[in-house]
N, C-alpha and C positions, 0 to 999 in steps of 0.2 A: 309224329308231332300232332298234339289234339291242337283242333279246331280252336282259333282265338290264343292260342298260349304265346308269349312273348317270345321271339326268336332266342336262341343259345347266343351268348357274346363269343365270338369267335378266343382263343384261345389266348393267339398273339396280343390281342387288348387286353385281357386278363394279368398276364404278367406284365405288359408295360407298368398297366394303373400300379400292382402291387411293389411295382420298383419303384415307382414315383412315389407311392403312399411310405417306403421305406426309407429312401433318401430324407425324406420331408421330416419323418421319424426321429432322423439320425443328424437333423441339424438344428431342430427341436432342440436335442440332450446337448450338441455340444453346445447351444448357446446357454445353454442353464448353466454348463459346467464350469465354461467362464465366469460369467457373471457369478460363482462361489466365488473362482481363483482373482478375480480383481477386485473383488469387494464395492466398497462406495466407494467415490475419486476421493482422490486426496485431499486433507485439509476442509472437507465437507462441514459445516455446523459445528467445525474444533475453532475457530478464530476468537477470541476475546473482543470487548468493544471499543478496545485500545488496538489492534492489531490489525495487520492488511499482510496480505499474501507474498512474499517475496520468493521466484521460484517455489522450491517443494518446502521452504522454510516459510517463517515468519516474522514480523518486525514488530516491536511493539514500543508504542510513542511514549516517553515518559515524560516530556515535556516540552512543550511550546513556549520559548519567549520573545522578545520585544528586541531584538538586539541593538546594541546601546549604537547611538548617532555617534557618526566618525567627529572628533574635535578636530578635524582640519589640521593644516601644517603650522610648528611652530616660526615666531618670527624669524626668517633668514633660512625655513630647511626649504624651502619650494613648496609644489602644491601636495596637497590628497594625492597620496596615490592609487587608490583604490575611492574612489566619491561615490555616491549614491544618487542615480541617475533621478534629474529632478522629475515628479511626482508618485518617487517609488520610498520603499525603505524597505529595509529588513528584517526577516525573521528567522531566528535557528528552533530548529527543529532538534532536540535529544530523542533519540532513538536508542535500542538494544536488539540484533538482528542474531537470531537463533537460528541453527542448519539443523535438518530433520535427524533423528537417531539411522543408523545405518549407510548412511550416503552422504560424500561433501555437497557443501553448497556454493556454487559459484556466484559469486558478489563483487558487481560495481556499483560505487556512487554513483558515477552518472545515469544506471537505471530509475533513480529517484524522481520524481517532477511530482509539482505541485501545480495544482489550477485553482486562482485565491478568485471566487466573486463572479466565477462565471470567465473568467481570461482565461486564454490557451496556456496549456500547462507549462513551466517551466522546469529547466533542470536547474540542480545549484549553485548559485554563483560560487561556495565555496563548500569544502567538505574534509571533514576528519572523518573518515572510516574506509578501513584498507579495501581494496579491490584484485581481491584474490580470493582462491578456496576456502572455504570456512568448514575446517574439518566435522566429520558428523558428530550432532551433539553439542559442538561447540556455540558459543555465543562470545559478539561482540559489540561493544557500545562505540557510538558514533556521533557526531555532530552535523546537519545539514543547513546552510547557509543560503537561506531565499529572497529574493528581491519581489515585491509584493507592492501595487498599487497602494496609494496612503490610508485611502481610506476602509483598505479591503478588511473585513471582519470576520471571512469563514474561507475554507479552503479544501481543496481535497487532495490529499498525498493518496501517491499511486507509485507502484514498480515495475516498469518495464510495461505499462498497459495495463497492468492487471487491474481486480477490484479496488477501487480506491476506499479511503479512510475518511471519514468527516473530520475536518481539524475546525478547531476555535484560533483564530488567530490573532493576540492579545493588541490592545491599542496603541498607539506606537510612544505614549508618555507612560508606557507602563501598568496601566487601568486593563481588567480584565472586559475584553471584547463583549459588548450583549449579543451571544450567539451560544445556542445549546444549552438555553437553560443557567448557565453558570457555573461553577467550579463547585457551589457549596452543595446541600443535600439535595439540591435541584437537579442535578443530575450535569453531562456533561464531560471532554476531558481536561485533565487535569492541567493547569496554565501557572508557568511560572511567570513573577513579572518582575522588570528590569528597576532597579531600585533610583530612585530619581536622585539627580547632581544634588548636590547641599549649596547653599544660597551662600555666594559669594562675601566675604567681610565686607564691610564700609572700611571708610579711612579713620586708622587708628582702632579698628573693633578686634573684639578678642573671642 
């Protein structure tokens, strides 16, 4: 060995490093080969501005309205059976809930809650839409029945946790909510409203 020349790496170190540098290699490639085989997650920048995640499917809002105040019991049936707890009121929510192609989607109503204004979310006071498997492909439209602070104007629907929806949540005489802009080319979703009672006759009016 000349004078000054850097010692030989003994053997045994040799092969460790190059089993190490191999391994390293080889977890390198399979972590590319996944990331081909599982793509982007699911449902990635595919959501519409109307639509929120449900499981691997999607739900999409087609209309928000104002649902109509209970008229109370008639003379002699007893009370409201269902009343509206005082400083709340009502809104239904119309939905269409689509299962992804290839796989069912499991679907409960009570996955649904809404948080109107900033309050902790609620689930539905009421609900038309079945709570079973939603064959793949398939789509089905539903009704969601929420109790809402009176004065509450915006909201956010959400399934099961997931990413919520900005909802407009219309005025309780019917009048579209000032929240999002508005319904017309303003931008905003789409708000049905609840058609007001027709003004009582006088006596003798026709």
């Amino acid at each position: 060995m000349q004078e000054g020349a850097p010692a030989p790496v003994p053997r045994p170190v040799r092969l460790l490093a190059r089993a190490m540098a191999l391994v390293l290699a080889v977890a390198v490639l399979a972590g590319a080969a996944w990331s081909l085989v599982a793509g982007p997650p699911r449902r990635a920048a595919s959501l519409a501005a109307d639509e929120l995640p449900v499981g691997d499917g999607v739900a999409r809002v087609d209309a928000v309205i104002a649902a109509a105040a209970p008229m109370g019991a008639m003379p002699g049936m007893g009370t409201d059976p269902d009343p509206v707890p005082e400083g709340l009121r009502r809104v239904s929510v119309e939905l269409t809930v689509r299962a992804p192609e290839g796989e069912a989607l499991p679907l409960g109503a009570d996955g649904f809650a809404l948080a109107a204004d900033g309050v902790e979310p609620v689930a539905a006071h009421r609900a038309v839409l079945p709570s079973d498997d939603l064959p793949p492909g398939a789509q089905v439209s539903g009704v969601l029945v929420f109790e809402v602070p009176e004065g509450a104007a915006a909201g956010d629907l959400a399934y099961d946790g997931g990413a919520p929806l900005p909802l407009e949540l219309p005025a309780e005489d019917g009048r579209t909510a000032p929240h999002g802009g508005g319904t017309g080319a303003g931008g905003g979703h789409p708000t049905s409203t609840a058609a007001s009672p027709a003004p009582a006759a006088g006596p003798g009016g026709g």
